[in-house]
C-alpha positions as a Markdown table, in Angstrom:
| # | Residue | x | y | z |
|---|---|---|---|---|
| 1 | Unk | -32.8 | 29.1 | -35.8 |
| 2 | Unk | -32.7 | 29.9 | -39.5 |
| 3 | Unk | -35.1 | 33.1 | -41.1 |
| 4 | Unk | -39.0 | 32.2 | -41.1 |
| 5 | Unk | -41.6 | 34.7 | -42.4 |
| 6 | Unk | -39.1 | 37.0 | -43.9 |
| 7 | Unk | -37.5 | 38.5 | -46.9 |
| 8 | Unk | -34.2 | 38.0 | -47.5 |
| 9 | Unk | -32.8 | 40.4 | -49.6 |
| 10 | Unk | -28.9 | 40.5 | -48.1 |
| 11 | Unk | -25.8 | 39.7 | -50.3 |
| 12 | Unk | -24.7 | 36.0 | -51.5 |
| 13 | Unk | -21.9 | 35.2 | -48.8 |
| 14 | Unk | -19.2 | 32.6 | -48.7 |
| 15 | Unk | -19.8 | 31.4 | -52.1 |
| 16 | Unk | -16.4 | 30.3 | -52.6 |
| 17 | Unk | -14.9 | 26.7 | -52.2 |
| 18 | Unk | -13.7 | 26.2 | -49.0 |
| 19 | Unk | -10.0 | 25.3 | -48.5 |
| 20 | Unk | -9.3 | 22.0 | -46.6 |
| 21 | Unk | -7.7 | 24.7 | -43.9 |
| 22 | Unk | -11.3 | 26.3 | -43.7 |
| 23 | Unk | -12.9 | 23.0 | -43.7 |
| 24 | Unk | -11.0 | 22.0 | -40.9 |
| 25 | Unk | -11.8 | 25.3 | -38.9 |
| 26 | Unk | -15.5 | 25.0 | -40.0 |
| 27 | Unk | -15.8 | 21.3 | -38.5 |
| 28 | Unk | -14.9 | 22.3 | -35.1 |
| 29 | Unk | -18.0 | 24.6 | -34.9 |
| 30 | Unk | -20.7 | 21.5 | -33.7 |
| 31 | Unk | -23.6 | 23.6 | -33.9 |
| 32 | Unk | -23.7 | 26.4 | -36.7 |
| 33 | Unk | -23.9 | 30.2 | -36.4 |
| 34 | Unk | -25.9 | 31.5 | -39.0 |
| 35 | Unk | -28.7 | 28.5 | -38.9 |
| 36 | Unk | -29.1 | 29.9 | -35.1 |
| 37 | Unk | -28.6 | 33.2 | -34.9 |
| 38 | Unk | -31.8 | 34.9 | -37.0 |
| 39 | Unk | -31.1 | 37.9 | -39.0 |
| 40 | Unk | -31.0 | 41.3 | -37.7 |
| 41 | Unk | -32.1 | 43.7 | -39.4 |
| 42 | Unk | -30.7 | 47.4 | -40.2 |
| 43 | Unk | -32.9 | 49.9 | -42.6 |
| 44 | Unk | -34.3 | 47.8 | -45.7 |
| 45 | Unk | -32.2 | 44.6 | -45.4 |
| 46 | Unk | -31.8 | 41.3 | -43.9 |
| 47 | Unk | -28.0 | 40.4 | -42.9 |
| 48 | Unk | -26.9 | 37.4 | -40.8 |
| 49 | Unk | -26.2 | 37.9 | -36.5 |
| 50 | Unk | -23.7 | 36.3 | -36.9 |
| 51 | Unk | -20.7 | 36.7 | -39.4 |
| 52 | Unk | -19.0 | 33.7 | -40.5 |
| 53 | Unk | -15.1 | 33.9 | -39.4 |
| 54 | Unk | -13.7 | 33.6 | -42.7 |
| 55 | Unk | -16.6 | 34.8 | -45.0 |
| 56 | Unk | -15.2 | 37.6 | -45.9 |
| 57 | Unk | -12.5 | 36.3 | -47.7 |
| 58 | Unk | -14.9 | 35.0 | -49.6 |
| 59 | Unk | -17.8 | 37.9 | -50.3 |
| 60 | Unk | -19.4 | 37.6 | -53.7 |
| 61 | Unk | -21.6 | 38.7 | -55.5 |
| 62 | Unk | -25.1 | 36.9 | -55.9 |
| 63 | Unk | -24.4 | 35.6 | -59.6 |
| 64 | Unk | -20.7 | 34.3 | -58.7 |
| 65 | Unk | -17.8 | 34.8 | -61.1 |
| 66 | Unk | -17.2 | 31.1 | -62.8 |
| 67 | Unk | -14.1 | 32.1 | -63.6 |
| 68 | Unk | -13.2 | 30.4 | -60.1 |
| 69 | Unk | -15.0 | 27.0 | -61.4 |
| 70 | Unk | -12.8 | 24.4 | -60.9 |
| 71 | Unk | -12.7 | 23.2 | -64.5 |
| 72 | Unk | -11.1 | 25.5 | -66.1 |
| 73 | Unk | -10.6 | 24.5 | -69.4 |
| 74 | Unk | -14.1 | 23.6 | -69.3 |
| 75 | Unk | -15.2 | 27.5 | -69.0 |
| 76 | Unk | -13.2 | 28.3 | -71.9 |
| 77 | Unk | -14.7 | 27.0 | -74.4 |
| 78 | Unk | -18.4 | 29.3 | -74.3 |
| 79 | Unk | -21.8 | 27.7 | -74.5 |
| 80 | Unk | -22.7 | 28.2 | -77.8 |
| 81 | Unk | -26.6 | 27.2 | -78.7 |
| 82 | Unk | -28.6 | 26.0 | -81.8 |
| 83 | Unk | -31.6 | 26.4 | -80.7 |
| 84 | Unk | -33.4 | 26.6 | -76.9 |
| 85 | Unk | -37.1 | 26.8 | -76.5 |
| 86 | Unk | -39.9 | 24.8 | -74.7 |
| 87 | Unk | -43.0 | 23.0 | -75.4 |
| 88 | Unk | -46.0 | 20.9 | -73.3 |
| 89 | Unk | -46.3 | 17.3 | -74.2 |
| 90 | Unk | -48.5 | 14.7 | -73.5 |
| 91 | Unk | -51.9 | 15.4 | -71.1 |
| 92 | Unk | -55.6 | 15.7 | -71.7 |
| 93 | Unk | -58.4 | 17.5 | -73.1 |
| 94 | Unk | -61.5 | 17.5 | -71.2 |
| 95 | Unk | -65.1 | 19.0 | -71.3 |
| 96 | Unk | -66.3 | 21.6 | -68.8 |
| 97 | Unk | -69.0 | 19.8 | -66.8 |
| 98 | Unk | -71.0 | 23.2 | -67.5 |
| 99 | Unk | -70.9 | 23.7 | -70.2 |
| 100 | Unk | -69.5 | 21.1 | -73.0 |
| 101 | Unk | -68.4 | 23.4 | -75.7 |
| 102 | Unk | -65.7 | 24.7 | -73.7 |
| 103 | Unk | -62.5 | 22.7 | -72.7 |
| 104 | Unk | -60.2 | 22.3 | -70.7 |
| 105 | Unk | -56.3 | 21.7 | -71.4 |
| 106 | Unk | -54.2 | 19.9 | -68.6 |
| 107 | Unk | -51.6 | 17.2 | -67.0 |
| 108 | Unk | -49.6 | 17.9 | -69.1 |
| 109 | Unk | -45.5 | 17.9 | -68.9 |
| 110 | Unk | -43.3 | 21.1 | -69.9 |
| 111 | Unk | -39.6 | 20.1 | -71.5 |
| 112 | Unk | -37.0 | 23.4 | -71.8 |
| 113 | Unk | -34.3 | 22.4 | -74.1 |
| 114 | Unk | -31.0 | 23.8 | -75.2 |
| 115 | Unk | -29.8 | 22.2 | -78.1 |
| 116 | Unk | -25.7 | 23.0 | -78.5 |
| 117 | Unk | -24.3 | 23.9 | -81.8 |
| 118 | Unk | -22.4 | 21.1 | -82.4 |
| 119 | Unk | -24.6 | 18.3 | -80.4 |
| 120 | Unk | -24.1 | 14.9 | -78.9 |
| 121 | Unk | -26.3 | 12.4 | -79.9 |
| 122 | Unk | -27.3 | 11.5 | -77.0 |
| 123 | Unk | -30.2 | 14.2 | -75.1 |
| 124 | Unk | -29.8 | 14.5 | -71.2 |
| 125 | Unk | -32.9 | 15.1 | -69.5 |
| 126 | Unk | -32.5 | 15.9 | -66.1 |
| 127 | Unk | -35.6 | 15.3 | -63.8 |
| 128 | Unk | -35.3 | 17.2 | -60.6 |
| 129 | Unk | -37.2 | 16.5 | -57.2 |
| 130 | Unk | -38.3 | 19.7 | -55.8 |
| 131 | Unk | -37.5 | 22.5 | -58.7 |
| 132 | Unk | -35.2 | 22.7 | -62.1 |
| 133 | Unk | -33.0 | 25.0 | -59.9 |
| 134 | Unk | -30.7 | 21.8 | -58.6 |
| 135 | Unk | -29.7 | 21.6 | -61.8 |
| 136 | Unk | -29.3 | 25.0 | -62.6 |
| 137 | Unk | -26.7 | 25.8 | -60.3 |
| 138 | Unk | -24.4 | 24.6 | -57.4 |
| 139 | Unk | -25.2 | 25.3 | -53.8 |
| 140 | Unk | -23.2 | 28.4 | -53.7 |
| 141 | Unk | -24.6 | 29.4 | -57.2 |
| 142 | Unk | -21.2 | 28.0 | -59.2 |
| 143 | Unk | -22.1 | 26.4 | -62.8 |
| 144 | Unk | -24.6 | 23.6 | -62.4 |
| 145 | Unk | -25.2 | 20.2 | -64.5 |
| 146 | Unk | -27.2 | 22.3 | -67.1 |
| 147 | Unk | -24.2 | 24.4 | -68.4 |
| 148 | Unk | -21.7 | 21.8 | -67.6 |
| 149 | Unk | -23.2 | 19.5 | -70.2 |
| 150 | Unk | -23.8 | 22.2 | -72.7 |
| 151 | Unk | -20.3 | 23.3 | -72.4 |
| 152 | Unk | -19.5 | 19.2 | -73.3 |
| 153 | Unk | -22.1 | 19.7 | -76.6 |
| 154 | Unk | -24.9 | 17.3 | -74.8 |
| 155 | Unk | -28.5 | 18.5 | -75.5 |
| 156 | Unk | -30.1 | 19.1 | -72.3 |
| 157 | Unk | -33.6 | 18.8 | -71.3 |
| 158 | Unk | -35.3 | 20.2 | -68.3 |
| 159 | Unk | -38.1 | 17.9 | -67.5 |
| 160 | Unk | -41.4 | 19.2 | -65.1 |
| 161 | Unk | -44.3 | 16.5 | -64.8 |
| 162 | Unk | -47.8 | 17.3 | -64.5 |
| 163 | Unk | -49.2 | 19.6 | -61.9 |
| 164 | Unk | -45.7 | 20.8 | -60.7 |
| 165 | Unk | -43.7 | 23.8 | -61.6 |
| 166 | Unk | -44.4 | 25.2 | -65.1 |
| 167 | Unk | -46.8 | 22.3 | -66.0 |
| 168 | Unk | -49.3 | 23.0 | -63.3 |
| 169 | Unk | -52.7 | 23.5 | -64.9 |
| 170 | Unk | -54.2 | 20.2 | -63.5 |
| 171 | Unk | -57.3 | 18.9 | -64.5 |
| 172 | Unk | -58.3 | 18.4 | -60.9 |
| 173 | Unk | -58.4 | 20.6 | -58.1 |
| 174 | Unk | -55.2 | 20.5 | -56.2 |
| 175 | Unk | -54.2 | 21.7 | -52.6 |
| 176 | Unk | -51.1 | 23.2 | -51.3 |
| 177 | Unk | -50.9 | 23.2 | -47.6 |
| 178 | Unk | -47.7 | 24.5 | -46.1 |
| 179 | Unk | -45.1 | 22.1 | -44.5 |
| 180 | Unk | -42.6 | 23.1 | -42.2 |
| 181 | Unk | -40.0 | 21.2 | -43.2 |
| 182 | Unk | -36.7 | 22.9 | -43.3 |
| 183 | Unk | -34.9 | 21.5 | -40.5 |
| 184 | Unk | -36.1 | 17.9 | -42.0 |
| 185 | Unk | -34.6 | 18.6 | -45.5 |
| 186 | Unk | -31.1 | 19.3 | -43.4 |
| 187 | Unk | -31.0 | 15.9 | -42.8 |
| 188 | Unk | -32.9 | 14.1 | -46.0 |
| 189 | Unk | -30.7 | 16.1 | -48.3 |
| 190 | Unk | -27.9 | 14.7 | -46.1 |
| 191 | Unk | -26.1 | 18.0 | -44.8 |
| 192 | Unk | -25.8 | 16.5 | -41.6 |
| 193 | Unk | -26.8 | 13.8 | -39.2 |
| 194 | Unk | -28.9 | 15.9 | -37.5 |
| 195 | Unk | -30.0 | 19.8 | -37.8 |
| 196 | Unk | -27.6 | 22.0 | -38.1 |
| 197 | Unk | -24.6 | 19.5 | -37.3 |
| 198 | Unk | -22.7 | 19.4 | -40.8 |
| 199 | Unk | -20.7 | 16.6 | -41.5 |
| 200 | Unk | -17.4 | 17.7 | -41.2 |
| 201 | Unk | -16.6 | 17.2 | -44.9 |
| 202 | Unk | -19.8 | 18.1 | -46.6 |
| 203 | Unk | -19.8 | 19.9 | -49.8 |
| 204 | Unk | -22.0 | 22.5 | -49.0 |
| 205 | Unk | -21.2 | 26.0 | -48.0 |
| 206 | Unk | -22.0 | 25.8 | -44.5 |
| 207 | Unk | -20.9 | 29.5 | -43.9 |
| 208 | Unk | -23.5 | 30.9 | -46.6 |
| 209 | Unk | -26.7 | 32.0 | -45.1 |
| 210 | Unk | -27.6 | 32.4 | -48.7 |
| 211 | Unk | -26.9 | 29.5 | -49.8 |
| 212 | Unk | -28.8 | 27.9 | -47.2 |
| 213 | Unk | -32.0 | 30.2 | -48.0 |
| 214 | Unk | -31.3 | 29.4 | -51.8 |
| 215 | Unk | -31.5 | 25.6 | -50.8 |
| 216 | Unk | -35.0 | 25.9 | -48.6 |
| 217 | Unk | -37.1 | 28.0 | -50.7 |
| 218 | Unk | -35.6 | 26.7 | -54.4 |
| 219 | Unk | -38.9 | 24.2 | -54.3 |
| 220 | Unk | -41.9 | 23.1 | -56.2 |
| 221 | Unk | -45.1 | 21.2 | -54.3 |
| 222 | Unk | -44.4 | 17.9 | -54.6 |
| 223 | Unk | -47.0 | 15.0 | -54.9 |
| 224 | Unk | -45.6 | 12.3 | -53.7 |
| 225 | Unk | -48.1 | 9.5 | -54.5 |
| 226 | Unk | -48.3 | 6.6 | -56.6 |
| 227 | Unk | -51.5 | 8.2 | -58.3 |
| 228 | Unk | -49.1 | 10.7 | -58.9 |
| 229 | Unk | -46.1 | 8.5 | -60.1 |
| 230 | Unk | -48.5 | 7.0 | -62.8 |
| 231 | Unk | -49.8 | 10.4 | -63.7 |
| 232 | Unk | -46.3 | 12.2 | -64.6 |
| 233 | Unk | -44.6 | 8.8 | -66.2 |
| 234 | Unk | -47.7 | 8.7 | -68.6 |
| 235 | Unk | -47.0 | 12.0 | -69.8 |
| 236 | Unk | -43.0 | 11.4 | -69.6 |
| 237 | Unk | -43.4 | 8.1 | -71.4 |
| 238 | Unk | -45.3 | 10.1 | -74.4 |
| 239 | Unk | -42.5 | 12.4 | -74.6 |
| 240 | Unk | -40.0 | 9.8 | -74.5 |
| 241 | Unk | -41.8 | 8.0 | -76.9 |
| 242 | Unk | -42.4 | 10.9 | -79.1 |
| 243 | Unk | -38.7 | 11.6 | -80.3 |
| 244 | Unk | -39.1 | 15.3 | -79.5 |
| 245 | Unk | -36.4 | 14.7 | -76.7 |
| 246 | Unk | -33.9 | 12.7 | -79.2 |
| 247 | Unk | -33.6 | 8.9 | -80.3 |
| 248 | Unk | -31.2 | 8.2 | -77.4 |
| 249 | Unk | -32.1 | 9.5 | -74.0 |
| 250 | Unk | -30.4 | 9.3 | -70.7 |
| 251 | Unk | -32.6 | 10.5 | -67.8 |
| 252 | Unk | -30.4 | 12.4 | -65.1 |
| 253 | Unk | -32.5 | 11.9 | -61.6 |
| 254 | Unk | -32.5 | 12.9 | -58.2 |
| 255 | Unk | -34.6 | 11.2 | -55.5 |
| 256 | Unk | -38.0 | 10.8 | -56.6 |
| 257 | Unk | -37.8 | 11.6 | -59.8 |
| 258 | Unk | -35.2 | 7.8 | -59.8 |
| 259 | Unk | -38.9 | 6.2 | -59.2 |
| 260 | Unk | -40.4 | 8.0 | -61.8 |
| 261 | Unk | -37.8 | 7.6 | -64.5 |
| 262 | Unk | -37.8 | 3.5 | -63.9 |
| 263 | Unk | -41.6 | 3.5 | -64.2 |
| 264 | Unk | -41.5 | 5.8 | -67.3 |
| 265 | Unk | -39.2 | 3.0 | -68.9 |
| 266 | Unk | -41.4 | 0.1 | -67.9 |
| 267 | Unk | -44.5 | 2.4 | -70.0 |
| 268 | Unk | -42.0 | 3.4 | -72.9 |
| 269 | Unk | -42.9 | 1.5 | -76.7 |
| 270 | Unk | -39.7 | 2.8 | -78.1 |
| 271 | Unk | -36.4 | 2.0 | -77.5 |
| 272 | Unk | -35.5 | 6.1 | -77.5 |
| 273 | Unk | -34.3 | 5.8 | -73.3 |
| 274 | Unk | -30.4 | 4.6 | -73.5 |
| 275 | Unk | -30.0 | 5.1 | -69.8 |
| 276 | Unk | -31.3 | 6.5 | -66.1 |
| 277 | Unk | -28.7 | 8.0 | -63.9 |
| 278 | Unk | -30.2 | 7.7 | -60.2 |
| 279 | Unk | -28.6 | 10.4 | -58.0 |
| 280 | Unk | -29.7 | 8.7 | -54.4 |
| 281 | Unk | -33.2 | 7.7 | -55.9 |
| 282 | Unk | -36.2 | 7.1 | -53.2 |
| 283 | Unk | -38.0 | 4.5 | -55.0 |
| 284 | Unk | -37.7 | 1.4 | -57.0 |
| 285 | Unk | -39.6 | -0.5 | -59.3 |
| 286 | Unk | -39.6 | -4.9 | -58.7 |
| 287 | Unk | -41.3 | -7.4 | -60.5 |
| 288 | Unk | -44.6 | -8.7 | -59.3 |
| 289 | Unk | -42.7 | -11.9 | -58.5 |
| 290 | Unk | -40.2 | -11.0 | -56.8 |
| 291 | Unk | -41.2 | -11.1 | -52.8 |
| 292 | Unk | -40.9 | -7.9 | -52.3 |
| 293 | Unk | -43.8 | -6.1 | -50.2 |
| 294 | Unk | -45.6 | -2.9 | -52.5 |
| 295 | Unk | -45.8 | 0.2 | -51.0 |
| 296 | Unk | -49.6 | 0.2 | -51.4 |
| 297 | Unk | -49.7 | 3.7 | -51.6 |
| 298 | Unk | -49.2 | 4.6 | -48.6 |
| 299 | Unk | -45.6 | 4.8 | -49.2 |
| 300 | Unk | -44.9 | 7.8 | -51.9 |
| 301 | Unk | -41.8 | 6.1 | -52.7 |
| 302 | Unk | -43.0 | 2.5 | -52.9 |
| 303 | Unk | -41.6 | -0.1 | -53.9 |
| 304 | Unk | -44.0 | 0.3 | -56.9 |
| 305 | Unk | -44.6 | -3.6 | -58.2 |
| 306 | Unk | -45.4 | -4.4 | -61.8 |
| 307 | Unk | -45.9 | -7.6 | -63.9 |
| 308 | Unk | -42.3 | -9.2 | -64.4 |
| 309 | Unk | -42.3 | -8.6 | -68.5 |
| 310 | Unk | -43.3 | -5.3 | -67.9 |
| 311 | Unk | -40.4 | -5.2 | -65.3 |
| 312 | Unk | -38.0 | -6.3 | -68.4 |
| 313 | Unk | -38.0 | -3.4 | -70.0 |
| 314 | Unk | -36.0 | -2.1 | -67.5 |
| 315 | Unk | -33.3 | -5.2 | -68.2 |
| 316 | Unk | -33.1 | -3.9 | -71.6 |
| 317 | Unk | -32.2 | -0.4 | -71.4 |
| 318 | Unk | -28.8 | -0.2 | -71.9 |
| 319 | Unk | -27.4 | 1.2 | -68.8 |
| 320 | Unk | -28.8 | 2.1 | -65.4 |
| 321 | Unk | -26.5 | 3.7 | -62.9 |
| 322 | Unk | -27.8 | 4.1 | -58.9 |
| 323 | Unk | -25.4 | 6.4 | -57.1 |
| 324 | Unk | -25.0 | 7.0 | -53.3 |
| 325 | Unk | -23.6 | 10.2 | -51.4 |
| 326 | Unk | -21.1 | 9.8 | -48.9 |
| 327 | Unk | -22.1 | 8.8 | -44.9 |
| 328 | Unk | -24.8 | 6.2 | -45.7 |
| 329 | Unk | -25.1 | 3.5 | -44.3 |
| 330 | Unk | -25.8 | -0.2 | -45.6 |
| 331 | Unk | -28.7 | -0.3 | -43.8 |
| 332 | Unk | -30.7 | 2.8 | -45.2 |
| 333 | Unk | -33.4 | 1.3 | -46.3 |
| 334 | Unk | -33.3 | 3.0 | -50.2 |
| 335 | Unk | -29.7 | 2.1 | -50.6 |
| 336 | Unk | -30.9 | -1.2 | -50.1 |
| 337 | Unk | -33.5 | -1.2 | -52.2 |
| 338 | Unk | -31.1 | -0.3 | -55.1 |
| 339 | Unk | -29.1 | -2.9 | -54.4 |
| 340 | Unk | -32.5 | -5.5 | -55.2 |
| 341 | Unk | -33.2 | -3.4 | -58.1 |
| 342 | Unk | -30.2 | -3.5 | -59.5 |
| 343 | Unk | -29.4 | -7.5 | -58.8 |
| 344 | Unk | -32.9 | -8.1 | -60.5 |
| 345 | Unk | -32.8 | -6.1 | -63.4 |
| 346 | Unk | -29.0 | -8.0 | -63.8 |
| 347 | Unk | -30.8 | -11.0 | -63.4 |
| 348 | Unk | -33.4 | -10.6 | -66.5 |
| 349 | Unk | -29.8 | -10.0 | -68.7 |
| 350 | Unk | -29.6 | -6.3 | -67.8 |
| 351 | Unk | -26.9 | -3.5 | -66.8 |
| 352 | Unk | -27.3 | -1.7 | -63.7 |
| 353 | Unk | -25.0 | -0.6 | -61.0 |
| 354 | Unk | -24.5 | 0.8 | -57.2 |
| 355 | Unk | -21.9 | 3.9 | -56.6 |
| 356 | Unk | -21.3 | 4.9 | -53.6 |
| 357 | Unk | -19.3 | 8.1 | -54.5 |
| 358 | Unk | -17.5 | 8.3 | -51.0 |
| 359 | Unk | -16.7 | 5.0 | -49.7 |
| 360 | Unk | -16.1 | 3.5 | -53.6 |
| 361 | Unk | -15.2 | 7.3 | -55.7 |
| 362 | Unk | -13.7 | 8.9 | -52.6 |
| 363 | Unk | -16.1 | 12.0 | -52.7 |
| 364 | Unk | -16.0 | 12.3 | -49.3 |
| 365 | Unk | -19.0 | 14.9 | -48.0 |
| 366 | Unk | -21.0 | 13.6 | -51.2 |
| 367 | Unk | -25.3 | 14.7 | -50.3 |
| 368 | Unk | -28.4 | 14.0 | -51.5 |
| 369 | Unk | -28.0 | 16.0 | -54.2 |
| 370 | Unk | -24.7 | 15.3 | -55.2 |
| 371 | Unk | -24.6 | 17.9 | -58.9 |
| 372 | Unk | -25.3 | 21.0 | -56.6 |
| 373 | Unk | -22.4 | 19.9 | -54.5 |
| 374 | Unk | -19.1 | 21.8 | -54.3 |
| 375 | Unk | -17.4 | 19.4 | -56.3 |
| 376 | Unk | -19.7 | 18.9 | -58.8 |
| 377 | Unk | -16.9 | 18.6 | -61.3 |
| 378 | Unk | -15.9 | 15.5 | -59.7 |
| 379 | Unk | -19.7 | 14.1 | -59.9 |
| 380 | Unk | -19.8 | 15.2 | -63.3 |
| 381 | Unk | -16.6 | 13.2 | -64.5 |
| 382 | Unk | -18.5 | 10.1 | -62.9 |
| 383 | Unk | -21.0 | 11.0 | -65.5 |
| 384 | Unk | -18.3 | 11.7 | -67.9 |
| 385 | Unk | -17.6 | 8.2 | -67.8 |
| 386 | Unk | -21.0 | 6.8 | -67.7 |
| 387 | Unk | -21.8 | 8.0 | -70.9 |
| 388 | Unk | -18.5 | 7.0 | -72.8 |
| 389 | Unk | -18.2 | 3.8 | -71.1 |
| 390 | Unk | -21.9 | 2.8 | -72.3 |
| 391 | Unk | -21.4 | 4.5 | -76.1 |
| 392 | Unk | -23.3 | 7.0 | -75.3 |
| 393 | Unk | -21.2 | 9.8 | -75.7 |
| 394 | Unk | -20.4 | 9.9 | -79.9 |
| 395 | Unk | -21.2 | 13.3 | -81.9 |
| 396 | Unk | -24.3 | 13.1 | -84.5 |
């Protein structure tokens, strides 16, 4: 059983990378420790039952020391900014039905930025699922995709759509009812095949009750619904469209933001979006034509069906990468999807591809997140190689 109902205010443990040695010891443990034991607790504090065997070869602090980043040539070279800030974009302004003198600002979208101080051209905006934190940091709290890409002089956008996170003054009432969905995430994000059996390999730190907590309550409501999808890409499309984000934009995704990102392209009027990276996206956009069933909302990750020209516009960004982590299998039902997508926006003279970073890349223990992993250096050089191979990787 993991903590529910409680504080936990007890030290970041295990944050290190594992060796293959401690793998190997942590894989014979079928069912874990720390996700069963709950917390004891002495005076003030929360600590784990049970202590990890090897964790405290490992004790670190909460903010880890990058210094024992993998890359470390990368962390040499400092991250050294132009400009950061934030703005709202897009949304509405509407009357109060009171009293029509007075207003009422909302649906908008927020954008942070960070602009490096000798930039790429090309602006990577990375659209998370449940909270900007995936791509803050790793799951142990190691340097996420944010700094990574700074560090390699990309301006980086972090991207909130109407009503969630730091852009959630809807116009319309909205409802938060609590869902009890931990155990479920184990498996969705991948972690496992079933909760709390890790895959043997996973890049996760399976011995770190705080990572664990960090992963669970690291989240933003989500509203998953086609009225939903249409409501954040209209706002994303205006900021797209806008140039406030750069003239060449690759959108880095992760689950359902993948959906949102296509459907943001197929509203765009500019040719600003150069690419959409899909980290294990739940959701595709088809043609109209194409035979293939809509979700009819009561899907939140459709398929989402739209006329075939507007479909097009997908053919003609320039790049389009869907990538898979490691133990899925042919038949999951998305990773099938991408396949479709992928062969049909091919089909209408386009460039998108399928990446299965364990079976093809040999990222064995890849998740559903893959740029939180352990070896998110790895997942970024896939990236790395995105963005040069497409052009899309040349200074100003």
């Amino acid at each position: 059983m993991i903590t529910r109902g409680k504080d936990l205010a007890g030290k970041h443990r295990g944050t290190g990378t594992t060796t293959s040695k401690e793998h190997d010891e942590a894989s014979k443990l079928s069912r874990h420790p720390v996700l069963l034991n709950p917390p004891t607790k002495t005076s003030n504090q929360w600590q784990p039952a049970a202590e990890p065997p090897y964790a405290l070869a490992h004790q670190a602090s909460a903010t880890p020391d990058v210094q024992h980043d993998r890359h470390s040539w990368q962390l040499e070279k400092p991250i050294m900014l132009r400009q950061s800030g934030g703005f709202t974009i897009g949304g509405k302004i509407i009357p109060s039905p009171f009293n029509p003198n007075t207003t009422l600002s909302c649906d908008h979208g927020y954008v942070e930025y960070f602009h490096p101080w000798n930039r790429r051209r090309t602006s990577l905006v990375m659209w998370h699922s449940s909270s900007t934190q995936t791509f803050q940091n790793r799951w142990d709290g190691g340097e996420g995709f944010k700094d990574k890409f700074l560090r390699r002089d990309y301006p980086v956008y972090l991207w909130e759509g109407p009503r969630v996170g730091r852009a959630n003054w809807a116009c319309n009432a909205t409802l938060y009812s609590p869902d009890y969905r931990d155990q479920g995430n184990f498996v969705a994000w991948n972690f496992g095949p079933a909760f709390p059996q890790f895959w043997p390999d996973v890049q996760f730190p399976t011995e770190s009750e705080y990572a664990w907590q960090q992963a669970t309550s690291s989240r933003y409501v989500e509203y998953d619904s086609e009225a939903s999808v249409n409501l954040e890409t209209d706002a994303a499309a205006i900021a797209a469209d806008s140039g406030k984000l750069g003239k060449s934009i690759v959108y880095l995704t992760n689950s359902a933001s993948g959906l949102r990102a296509q459907m943001t392209a197929v509203k765009s009027n500019t040719t600003n979006i150069k690419g959409i990276v899909c980290y294990e996206s739940y959701g595709f956009v088809f043609p109209d034509n194409a035979g293939i069933e809509r979700g009819a909302g009561v899907n939140p990750f459709g398929p989402i069906l739209v006329p075939e020209e507007q479909f097009k516009k997908l053919a003609k960004v320039p790049a389009i990468q869907f990538l898979w982590g490691d133990h899925r299998d042919e038949s999951f039902i998305y990773l099938n999807q991408s396949r479709q997508a992928a062969a049909l926006i091919n089909k209408y003279g386009g460039n998108a591809e399928v990446v299965l970073l364990g079976k093809e890349l040999g990222l064995k223990g890849t998740t559903h997140i893959a740029f939180a992993d352990l070896h998110n250096d790895k997942v970024a050089d896939v990236l790395d190689e995105f963005l040069r191979d497409n052009r899309l990787s040349q200074y100003k």
